[in-house]
C-alpha angles and dihedrals in degrees: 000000000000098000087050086050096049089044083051092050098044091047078055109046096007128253103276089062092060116087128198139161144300075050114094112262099164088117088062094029106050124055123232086257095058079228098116118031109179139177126242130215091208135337111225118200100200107187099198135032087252091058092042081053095051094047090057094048089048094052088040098057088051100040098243112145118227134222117218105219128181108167105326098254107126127120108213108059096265102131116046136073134261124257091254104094082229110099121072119227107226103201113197092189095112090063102082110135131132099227094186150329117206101196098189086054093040098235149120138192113214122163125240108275106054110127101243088244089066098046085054098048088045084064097039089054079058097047097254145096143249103194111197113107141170145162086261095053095112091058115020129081146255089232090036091058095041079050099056096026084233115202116194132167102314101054089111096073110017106024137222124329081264089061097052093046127087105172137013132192106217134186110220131218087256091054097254126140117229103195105198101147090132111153097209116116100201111061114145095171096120145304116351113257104170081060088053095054097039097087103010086116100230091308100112108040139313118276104220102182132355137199106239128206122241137201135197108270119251122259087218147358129198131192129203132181121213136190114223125198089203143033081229086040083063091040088055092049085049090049089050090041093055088048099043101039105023112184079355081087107097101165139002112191124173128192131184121222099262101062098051085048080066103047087050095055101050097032106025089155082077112093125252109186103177135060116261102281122184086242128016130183142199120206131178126195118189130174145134088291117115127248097269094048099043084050089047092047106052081037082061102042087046087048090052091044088050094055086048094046104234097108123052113179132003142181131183116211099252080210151030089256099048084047089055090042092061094042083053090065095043089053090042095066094089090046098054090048080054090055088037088057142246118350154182102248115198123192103191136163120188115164115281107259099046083060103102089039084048096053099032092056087044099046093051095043085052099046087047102049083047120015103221096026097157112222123210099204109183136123152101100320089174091072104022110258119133127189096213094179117179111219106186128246114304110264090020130116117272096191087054090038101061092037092055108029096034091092097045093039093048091051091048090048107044089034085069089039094055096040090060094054099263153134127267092211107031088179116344099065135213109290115144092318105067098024095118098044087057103050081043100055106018112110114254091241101055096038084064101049087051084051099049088050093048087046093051097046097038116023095166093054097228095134114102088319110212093014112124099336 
């Protein structure tokens, strides 16, 4: 029967686009972690949506479940097989074309697997601007990120990937193709299925292409760094930001001492301008200002939160490059825990407001289950998503640390989520990682809508299997 399934795949995609062992598969098998490291039965390279259709027929007439795959960023196990040898990887990174970008309506088609940096530069060629942008953009996918409703730095302003998409084209369990990449933004005929599948994680179906919002591109964009005494210090200087510069407010990032120490130790080439602060922020306004007006506006910001002391210290990047230089530490945060060694990564939201409660009653729990836990305190304040992310002691061992504290330190964490009203995945969704949380702290009802869709549109169960649900 395998051996009738692979001939079948390879008649489909061709047999250079099916992958087997002995070849190495470690780029489709093992997660960017290196938490989850599975085994394939096959990986199939479709090249159309009408390849991606027939694949899925094939595997569901033999009851072979699929994994979704974009670019193999993700951070909760959801792309990547068992250990079984049983599931096959379905990689969408040969379908990378820009279908189309219809400037007047604002919008592109691109298909699945474009690396968001190319879907950006593909606007920018056109003078406008996709939005969306995170650390992974050079690697991870246009369908990876709808499918994970991925964030990133710019949700402030612009929202989720669900919020920058109009239309998908989807292949369905059954190997149908939904084609909904309609660019309107007004379409009122019925539930909203191009909602249902952004964020399903693969479960649901596999979104082959999408239609994109875009936006005019700024005149300009600045970029300042400022030093905070307080985590309510940082909410204040948010509060005045959002007053003084509106839309204008592009990103809001906060990051605690600790995680630009680290940044500082495994990558000290990269710039630190300021002085170590407890809390330090970086903030970037853009807008149809020009230079000199952008610049006046955030000086000014920067002068009124110095005369209220929550800011300080502050300095604006005089250039493009210096700009790019202080989003490059910011990104490099995750890089230098990988360098620092294994770690608990936490991808919370709580409101706003409740953050430095939040973080003043966690910190000390931590610190008290474990003295010298090291926090990694560092994420997208403007919109409430933290990367509380939990190093061990220094000098102890980061391999037994995660094995042994994970459980308790999960349970602190998610409890006082959960006490201030939050998520417990703010972008990176469920996958393998947070199944049982969410099994554990989702409310009943919802648990079984979620069931009853995932039972309608897959009743097999070969999407994704033990992903989310």
């Amino acid at each position: 029967m395998t051996q009738e399934l692979i001939t079948e795949l390879a008649r489909t995609v061709g047999p250079a686009n099916v992958l087997r062992a002995p070849e190495d598969l470690s780029g489709y098998e093992l997660d960017w972690r290196k938490r989850w490291h599975g085994r394939a039965l096959a990986v199939v390279r479709p090249g159309s949506t009408a390849e991606v259709a027939a694949v899925v027929k094939t595997c569901a007439a033999a009851g072979v479940s699929l994994v979704p795959q974009g670019g193999n960023t993700g951070l909760v196990g959801g792309g990547v097989p068992d250990d079984q040898a049983r599931q096959v990887v379905l990689s969408l990174r040969r379908m990378t074309a820009v279908r189309q970008i219809d400037a007047d309506n604002l919008t592109m088609t691109v298909e699945a697997g474009c690396v968001l940096q190319a879907v950006q530069a593909a606007a920018e060629a056109q003078g406008l601007l996709f939005p969306l942008s995170l650390a992974a953009e050079g690697s991870c996918t246009i369908g990876g990120n709808l499918a994970t409703n991925a964030g990133g730095t710019q949700v402030l302003r612009f929202g989720n990937a669900r919020d920058l998409c109009l239309g998908l084209e989807v292949v369905t369990p059954a190997g149908e193709i939904w084609d909904g990449l309609s660019g309107l933004r007004k379409d009122n005929t019925g539930y909203d299925l191009r909602g249902l599948f952004i964020g399903s994680e693969g479960t649901l179906g596999v979104i082959t292409a999408a239609t994109l919002k875009l936006f005019p591109m700024p005149a300009t964009t600045v970029t300042a760094l400022a030093s905070c005494p307080s985590l309510e210090a940082a909410v204040e200087l948010l509060g005045l930001a959002r007053s003084r510069l509106d839309a204008g407010l592009t990103g809001f990032e906060v990051m605690n001492r600790f995680s630009l120490d680290l940044v500082a130790r495994h990558f000290p080439t990269l710039p630190r301008p300021l002085p170590g602060a407890d809390w330090t922020v970086l903030m970037e306004h853009s807008g149809s200002q020009d230079e000199s007006g952008a610049r006046t506006s955030l000086e000014e910001l920067l002068g009124s939160a110095l005369e209220r002391g929550c800011v300080e210290d502050a300095v604006v990047a005089e250039s493009i490059a210096q700009s790019r230089a202080l989003w490059h530490v910011r990104e490099s945060i995750p890089l230098a825990q990988a360098e620092e060694g294994l770690n608990i990564k936490h991808d919370i939201s709580v409101p706003v407001s409740a953050i430095p409660r939040f973080v003043q009653l966690t910190d000390a729990a931590l610190q008290a289950h474990m003295p010298g836990i090291r926090l990694v305190n560092f994420g997208h304040l403007g919109d409430g998503n933290l990367h509380y992310n939990v190093q061990a002691p220094s000098g102890s061992d980061a391999v037994e640390f995660l094995k042994t504290q994970e459980p308790r330190v999960n349970e602190i964490v998610y409890d006082n989520v959960q006490a201030f009203g939050g998520s417990i995945s703010a972008e990176h969704g469920v996958g393998a990682l947070k199944l049982e949380e969410l099994r554990h702290r989702k409310s009943p009802v919802a648990l079984s809508l979620m069931r009853q869709i995932k039972a309608a549109l897959d009743p097999q169960g070969l999407m994704n299997p033990g992903r989310v649900l």
